[in-house]
N, C-alpha and C positions, 0 to 999 in steps of 0.2 A: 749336731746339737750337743754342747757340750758346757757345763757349767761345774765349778769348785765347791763343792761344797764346806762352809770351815767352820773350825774349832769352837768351842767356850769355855769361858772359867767362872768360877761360881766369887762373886765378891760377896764372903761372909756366908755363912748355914748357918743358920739358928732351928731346931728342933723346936716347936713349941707347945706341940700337943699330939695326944695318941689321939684318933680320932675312932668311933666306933665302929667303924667299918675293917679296923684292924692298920688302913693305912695312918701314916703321920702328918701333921700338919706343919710347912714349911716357912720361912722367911729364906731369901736370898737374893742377889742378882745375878743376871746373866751380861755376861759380857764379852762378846764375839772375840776370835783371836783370827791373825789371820795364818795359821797354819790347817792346812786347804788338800783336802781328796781331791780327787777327778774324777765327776760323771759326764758321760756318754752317752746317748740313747740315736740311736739312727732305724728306719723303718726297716725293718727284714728284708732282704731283699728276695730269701727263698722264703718267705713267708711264715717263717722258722721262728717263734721265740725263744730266747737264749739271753742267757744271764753268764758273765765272764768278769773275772776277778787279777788282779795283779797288786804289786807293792807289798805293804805286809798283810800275811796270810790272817784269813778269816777264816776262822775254827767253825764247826759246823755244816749243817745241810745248807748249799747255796739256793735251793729253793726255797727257804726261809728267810731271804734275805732284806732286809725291812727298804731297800728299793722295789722289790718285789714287790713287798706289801703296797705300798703305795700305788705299785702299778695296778693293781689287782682290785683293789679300791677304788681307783679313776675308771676301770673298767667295767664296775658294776653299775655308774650312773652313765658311760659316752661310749660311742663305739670307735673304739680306737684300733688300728691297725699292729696287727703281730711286730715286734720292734727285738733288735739285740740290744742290749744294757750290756758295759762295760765299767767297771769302778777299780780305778786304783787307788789303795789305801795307804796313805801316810797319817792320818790319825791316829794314835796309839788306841788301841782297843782298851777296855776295862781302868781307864786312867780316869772318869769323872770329867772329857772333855766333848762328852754331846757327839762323837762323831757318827755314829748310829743315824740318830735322830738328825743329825744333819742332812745326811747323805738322803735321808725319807724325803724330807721338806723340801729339800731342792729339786728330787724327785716330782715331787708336783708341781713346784713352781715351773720349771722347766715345760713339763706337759700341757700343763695350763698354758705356757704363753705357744708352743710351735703348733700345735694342736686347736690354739685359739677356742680354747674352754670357755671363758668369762666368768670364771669363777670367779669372787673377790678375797677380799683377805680375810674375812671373817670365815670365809666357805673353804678356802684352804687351810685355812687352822684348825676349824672344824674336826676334817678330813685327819691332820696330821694329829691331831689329838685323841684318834684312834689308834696311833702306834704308839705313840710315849708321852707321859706327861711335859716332858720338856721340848717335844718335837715343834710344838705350835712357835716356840721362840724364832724357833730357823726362818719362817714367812717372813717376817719384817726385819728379820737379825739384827736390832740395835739394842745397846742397852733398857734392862726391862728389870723391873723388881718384880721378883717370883712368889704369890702365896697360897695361901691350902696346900694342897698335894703336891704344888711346882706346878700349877696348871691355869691359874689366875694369874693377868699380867697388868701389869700397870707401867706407864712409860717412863724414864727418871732424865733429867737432863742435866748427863756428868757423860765426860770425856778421858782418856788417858791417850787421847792422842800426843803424840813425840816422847811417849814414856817407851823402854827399852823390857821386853820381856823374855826371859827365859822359863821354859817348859821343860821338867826332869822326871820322863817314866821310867821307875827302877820295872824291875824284874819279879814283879807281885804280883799278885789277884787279890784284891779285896771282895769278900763276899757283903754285897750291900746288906742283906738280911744280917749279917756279924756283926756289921755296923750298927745299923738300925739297935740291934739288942745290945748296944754298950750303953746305949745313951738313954739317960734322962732327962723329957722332955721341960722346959723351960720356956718362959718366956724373955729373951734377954730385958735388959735395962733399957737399951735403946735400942731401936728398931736398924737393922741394916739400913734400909733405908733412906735413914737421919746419918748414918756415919759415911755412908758413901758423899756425904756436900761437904765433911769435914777434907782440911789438908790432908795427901796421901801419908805425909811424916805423921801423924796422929792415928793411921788405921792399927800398927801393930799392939798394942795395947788393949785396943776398943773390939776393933773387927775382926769375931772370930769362925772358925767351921765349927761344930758341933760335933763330928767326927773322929776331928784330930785325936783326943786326949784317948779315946777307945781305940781307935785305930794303930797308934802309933805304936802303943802297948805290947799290939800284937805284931806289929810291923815295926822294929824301932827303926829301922833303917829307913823310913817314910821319913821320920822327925828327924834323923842325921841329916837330909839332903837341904831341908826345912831350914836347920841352922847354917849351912854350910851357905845357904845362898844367904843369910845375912849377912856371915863373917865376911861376905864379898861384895857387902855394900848393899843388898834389895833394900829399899823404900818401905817393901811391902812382902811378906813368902806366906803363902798359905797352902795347904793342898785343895785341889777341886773336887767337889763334890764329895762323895764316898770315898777318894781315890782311885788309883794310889801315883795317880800325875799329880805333880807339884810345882806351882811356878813363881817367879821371883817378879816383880817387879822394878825397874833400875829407872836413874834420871838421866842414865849416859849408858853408850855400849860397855858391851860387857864380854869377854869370851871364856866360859868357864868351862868349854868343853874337856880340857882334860883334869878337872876333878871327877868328870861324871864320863868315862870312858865307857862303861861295861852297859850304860843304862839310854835310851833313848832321850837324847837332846838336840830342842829346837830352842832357835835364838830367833829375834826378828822384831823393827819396830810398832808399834799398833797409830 
């Protein structure tokens, strides 16, 4: 049993309000990429559960690991049998590309179907909405406007299929709560939304992260990379999420691998 779990990038963050519970309240979209983990889940054969890691290294206790979670959550309502888990990571960790939260949702989806759960999509988003606000996206993974927390979804009907994207993670940590405290919240002019039905050539302008101008500040080398894929032609560069992955948008391939040598670079059509 084995399924990929992949990427996303955030078209546009708007901040729009603190909410009283101390969290924020979001506008954004989600938009699958396909640069893709590998999960594995096969039944124990010594009856033994066990969790194994490979690709790039995942910091922390591996029993924390939010496949885990998942399993451990499907395990409180079905009785499921002791299983190994395997996850190779090509995701860039701490980059604002969901892979976390990916690797959870797949996690279920997977179980649900070999295990023959019958959960639906509502009861696995549910579920996954118990590990991360953004996790419920991965169930159906197609583009989705994100709001409240990033936990309300609504479905949008835009495409970038045969657009050409590059993804550039320097060698940073953005601390989301640093973020969070740079920005003040707004409500934009136009709703992401409304700008994702506009022409891609119309997005740099219009469609922004909220992020960036705080972020960059503290990171400039976030906003070099930013510009660097324009001067190289993107349609469209914004960072995702918090950061501090950054990706380009192009109408043709593109190989910029050696501007960005020292920093993780994926290329690839969507």
């Amino acid at each position: 049993m084995i399924v990929f779990p992949n990427a996303k990038i955030n078209l546009g963050l708007s901040v729009t309000e603190k909410r009283d519970d101390g969290y924020h309240n979001i506008e954004t979209v989600f938009y699958p990429l396909p640069l893709r983990d590998a999960l594995e889940v096969i039944i124990a054969p010594d009856g033994r559960q066990k969790f194994t890691a490979s690709g790039i290294e995942i910091p922390g206790n591996p029993d924390q690991n939010l496949c885990l979670k998942a399993w451990n959550l499907l395990q409180q309502d079905f009785k499921l049998p002791p299983v190994q888990i395997h996850l190779h990571k090509a995701i860039p960790l701490g980059a604002g590309l969901g892979g976390g939260s990916a690797d959870a949702a797949f996690m279920i989806k997977l179980v649900n179907q070999e295990f023959e759960l019958n959960l639906s999509i509502a009861g696995m988003q549910e579920l996954a909405g118990k590990i991360g606000a953004d996790c419920p996206f991965f169930i159906e993974n197609k583009p989705t406007f994100a709001f409240g927390k990033g936990d309300n979804f609504s479905p949008v009907e835009m495409s970038l299929s045969g657009s050409f994207a590059v993804i550039i993670k320097p060698d940073v940590n953005v601390s989301t709560a640093s973020a969070y405290a740079g920005i003040i919240p707004q409500k934009p002019a136009v709703s992401v939304k409304e700008v994702i039905n506009l022409p891609i050539e119309k997005w740099k302008e219009i469609l922004k992260n909220d992020f960036e101008e705080s972020v960059f500040k503290k990171h400039p080398e976030i906003g070099i990379i930013k510009d660097l894929l324009y001067k190289n032609g993107a349609l469209y560069a914004s960072m995702s999420g918090s950061g501090s992955a950054v990706y380009g948008i192009f109408g043709k391939k593109v190989d910029l691998k050696k501007y960005f040598g020292n920093h993780i670079c994926w290329e690839g059509w969507l």
